[in-house]
Residue, then its C-alpha position, 0 to 999 in steps of 0.5 A: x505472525x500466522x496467517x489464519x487457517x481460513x486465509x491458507x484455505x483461500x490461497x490453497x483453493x484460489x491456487x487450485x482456480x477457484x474464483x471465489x476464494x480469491x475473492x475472498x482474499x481481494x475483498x479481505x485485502x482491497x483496501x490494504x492494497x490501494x492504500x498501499x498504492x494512494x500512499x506511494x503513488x500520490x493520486x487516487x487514479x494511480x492508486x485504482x489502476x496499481x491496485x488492479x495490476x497488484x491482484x492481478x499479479x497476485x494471483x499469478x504469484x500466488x503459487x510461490x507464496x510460502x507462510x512459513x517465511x512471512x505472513x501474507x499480508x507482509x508478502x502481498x505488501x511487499x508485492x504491492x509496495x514494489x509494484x509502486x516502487x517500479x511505478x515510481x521509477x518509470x515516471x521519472x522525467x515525466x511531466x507532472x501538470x500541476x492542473x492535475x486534481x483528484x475528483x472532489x469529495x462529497x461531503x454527507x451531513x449527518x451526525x456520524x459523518x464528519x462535520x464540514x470542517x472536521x472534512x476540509x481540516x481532515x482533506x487538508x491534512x491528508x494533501x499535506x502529508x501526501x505531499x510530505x511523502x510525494x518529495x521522499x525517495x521512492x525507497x523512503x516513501x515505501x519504507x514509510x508506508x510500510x511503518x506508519x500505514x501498516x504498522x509493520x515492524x522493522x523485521x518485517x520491513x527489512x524481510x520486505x526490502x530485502x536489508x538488514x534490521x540496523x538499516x531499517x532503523x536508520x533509513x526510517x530515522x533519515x526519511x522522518x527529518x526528510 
């Protein structure tokens, strides 16, 4: 995959310190990033602070990206996923406080919106399969986010972690009946 002229125009330019090309690159690739993060730190705090510290990295490392190896998105998530991953890491052998609860969502009625219980079957879906990927092994988990959430294939996903192809495959296989 290439990156788009306009995008190696803001990484150029936002490389040489223009601020508003890379505000361009954050708000093109915010969402991706904290989804990112929602996905393999578990809680939407977690996922804002980690965002933060991604583009704030990302600008520092943005001088060694290089598209002729990998396309940025695939780059910026390895970045991301990493920064998660290391994240993850620290917080073994913390204490967890299962009062900890995410702020309530507001629920709008309006014929575009989903219906109440459209919005609660949905919450409750997303609870489960954050849990689901809560109790993976953080290498798992960001081998997972990476598939099913970004849609990356197994070349891209090996390029990322730094594994072969074959590995890909089989980690993804053992992590999906975990």
């Amino acid at each position: 995959m290439t990156d788009d002229p306009i995008l190696l125009d803001w990484i150029e330019r936002a490389i040489d310190g223009d601020e508003g090309a890379f505000e361009e690159i954050y708000y093109t690739y915010k969402d991706d990033v904290y989804t990112a993060c929602m996905r393999m730190l578990g809680t939407a705090q977690e996922a804002e602070d980690a965002a933060q510290d991604v583009f704030i990295r990302l600008l520092r490392v943005l001088p060694r990206y290089d598209h002729t190896r990998a396309s940025f998105r695939t780059w910026m998530l390895t970045i991301t996923t990493n920064y998660c991953y290391d994240q993850l890491r620290k917080r073994r052998g913390q204490d967890v406080s299962m009062d900890d609860e995410e702020e309530p969502v507001a629920l709008t009625l309006s014929s575009s919106d989903p219906t109440p219980e459209q919005a609660t079957l949905g919450l409750e879906f997303r609870d489960r399969v954050q849990l689901m990927l809560d109790r993976l092994a953080p290498d798992d988990r960001q081998m997972i986010v990476l598939r099913y959430w970004f849609d990356q294939g197994y070349e891209e996903i090996a390029e990322s972690m730094l594994i072969t192809v074959s590995a890909v495959k089989s980690r993804l296989f053992r992590a999906r009946q975990k």
